[in-house]
Every structure is written in C-alpha cells, then in structure tokens.
C-alpha positions as protocol buffer text, in pm:
chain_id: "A"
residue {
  index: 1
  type: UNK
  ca { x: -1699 y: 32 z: 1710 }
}
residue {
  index: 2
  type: UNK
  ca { x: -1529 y: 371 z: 1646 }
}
residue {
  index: 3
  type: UNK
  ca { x: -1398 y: 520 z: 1347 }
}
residue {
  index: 4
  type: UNK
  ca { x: -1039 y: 408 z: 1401 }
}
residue {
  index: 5
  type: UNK
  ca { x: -1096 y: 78 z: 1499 }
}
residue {
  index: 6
  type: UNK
  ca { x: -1265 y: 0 z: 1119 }
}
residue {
  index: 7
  type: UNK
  ca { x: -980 y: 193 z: 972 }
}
residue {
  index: 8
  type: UNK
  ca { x: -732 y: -63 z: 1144 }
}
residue {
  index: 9
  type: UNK
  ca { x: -914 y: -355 z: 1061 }
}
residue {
  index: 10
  type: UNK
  ca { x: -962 y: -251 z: 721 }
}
residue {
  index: 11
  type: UNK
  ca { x: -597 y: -209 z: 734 }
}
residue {
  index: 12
  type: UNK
  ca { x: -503 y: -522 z: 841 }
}
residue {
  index: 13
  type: UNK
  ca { x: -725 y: -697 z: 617 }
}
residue {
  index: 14
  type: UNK
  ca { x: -569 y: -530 z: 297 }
}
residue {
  index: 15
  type: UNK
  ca { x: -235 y: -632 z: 455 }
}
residue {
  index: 16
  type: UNK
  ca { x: -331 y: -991 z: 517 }
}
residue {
  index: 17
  type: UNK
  ca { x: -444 y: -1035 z: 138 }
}
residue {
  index: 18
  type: UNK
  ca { x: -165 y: -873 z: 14 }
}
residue {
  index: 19
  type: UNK
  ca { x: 84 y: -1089 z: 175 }
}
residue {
  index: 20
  type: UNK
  ca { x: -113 y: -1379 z: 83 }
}
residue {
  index: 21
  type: UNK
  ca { x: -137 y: -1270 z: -286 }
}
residue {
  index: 22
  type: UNK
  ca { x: 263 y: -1221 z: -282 }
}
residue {
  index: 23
  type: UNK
  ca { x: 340 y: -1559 z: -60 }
}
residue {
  index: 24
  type: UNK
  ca { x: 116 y: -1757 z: -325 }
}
residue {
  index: 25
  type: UNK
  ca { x: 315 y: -1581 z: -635 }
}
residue {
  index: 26
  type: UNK
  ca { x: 654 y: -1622 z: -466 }
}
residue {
  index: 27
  type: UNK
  ca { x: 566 y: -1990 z: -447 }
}
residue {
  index: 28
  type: UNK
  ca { x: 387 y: -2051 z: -780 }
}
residue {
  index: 29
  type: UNK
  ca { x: 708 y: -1891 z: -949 }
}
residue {
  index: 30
  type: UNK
  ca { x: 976 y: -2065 z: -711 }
}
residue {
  index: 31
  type: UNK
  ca { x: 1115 y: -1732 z: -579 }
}
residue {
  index: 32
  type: UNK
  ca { x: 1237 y: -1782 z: -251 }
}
residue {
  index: 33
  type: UNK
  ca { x: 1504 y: -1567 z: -191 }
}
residue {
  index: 34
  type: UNK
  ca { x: 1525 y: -1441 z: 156 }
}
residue {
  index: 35
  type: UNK
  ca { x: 1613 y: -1108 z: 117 }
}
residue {
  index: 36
  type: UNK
  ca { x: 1325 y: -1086 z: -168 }
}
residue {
  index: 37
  type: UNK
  ca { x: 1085 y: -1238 z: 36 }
}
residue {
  index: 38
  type: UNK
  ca { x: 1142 y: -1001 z: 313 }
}
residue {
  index: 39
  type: UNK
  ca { x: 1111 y: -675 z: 57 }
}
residue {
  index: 40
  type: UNK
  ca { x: 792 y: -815 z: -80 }
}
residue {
  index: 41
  type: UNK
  ca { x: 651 y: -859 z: 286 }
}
residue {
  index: 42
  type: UNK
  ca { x: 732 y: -548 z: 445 }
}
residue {
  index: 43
  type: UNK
  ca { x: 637 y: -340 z: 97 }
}
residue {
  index: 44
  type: UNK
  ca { x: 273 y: -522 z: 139 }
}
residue {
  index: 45
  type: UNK
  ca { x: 241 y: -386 z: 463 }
}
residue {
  index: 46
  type: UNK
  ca { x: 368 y: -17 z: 405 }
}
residue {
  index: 47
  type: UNK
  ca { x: 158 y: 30 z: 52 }
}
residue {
  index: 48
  type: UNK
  ca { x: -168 y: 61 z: 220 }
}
residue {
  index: 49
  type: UNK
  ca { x: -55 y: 327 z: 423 }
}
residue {
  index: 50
  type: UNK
  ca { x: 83 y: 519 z: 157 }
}
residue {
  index: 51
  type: UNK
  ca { x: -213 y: 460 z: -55 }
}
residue {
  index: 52
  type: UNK
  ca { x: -440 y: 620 z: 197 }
}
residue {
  index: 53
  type: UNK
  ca { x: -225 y: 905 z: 237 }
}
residue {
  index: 54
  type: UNK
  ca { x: -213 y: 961 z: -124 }
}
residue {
  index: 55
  type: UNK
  ca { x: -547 y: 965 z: -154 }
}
residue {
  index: 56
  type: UNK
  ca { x: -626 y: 1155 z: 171 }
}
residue {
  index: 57
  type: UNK
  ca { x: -432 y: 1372 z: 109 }
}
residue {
  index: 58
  type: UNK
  ca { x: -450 y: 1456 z: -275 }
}
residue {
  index: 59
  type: UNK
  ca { x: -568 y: 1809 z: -443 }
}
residue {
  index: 60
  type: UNK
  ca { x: -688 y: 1810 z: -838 }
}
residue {
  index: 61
  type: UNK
  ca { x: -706 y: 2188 z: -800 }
}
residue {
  index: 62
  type: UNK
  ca { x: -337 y: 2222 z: -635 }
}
residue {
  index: 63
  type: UNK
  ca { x: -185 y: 1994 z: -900 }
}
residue {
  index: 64
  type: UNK
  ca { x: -302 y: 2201 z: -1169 }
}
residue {
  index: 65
  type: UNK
  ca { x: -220 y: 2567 z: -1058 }
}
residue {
  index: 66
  type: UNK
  ca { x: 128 y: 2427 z: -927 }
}
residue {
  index: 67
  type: UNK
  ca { x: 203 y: 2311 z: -1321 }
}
residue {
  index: 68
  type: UNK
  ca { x: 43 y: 2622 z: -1430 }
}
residue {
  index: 69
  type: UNK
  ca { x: 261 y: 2827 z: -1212 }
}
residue {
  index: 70
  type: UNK
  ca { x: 617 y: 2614 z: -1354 }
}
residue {
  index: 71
  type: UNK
  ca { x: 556 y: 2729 z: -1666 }
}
C-alpha cells in the first residue's frame, strides 16, 4: 500500500464515523429535517479535509511575526 492509499482510507474512515455519530444524534434528538440532515452530512465529509489542511499547513512561527508585524 502507498502513502495515498492510507491517507484515503483514513479519510473515509473519519467520514464514515462522523456521519454515523451525526445520523445517531439526529435520531436520538428527533431532528429530521431534510435540509438539516443534508448540511450535517455533507459538513462531516468536508471537515476532515479542512482539518488536515489546517494542520498541514499551519506555522507557530508565521502566526506570531504576522501579529507582531499588525501592531
């Protein structure tokens, strides 16, 4: 297995239990809007992306000369 394939995987997995987790409280609190349900889905599977990038991405040194640097 390559890089890239365990990224995916691990991917999909987060986005499996995610959903799950947000099915299992939009049925334990009787939430079932359409429109909500839809949001909730399609925010499970865009967070883990976004997480990664955040963290791939992220710079302690930047963040502090850029607020240094505002003042």
């Amino acid at each position: 297995m390559d890089f890239w394939t365990i990224v995916m995987a691990a991917y999909c997995l987060t986005t499996i239990m995610a959903i799950s987790l947000t099915y299992q409280e939009q049925k334990r609190r009787a939430q079932s809007t359409p429109v909500y349900m839809l949001i909730g889905y399609m925010l499970c599977m865009v967070w883990p992306a976004v997480a990664t990038v955040m963290v791939v991405l992220y710079r302690p040194g930047r963040a502090a000369s850029w607020t240094a640097s505002q003042d």
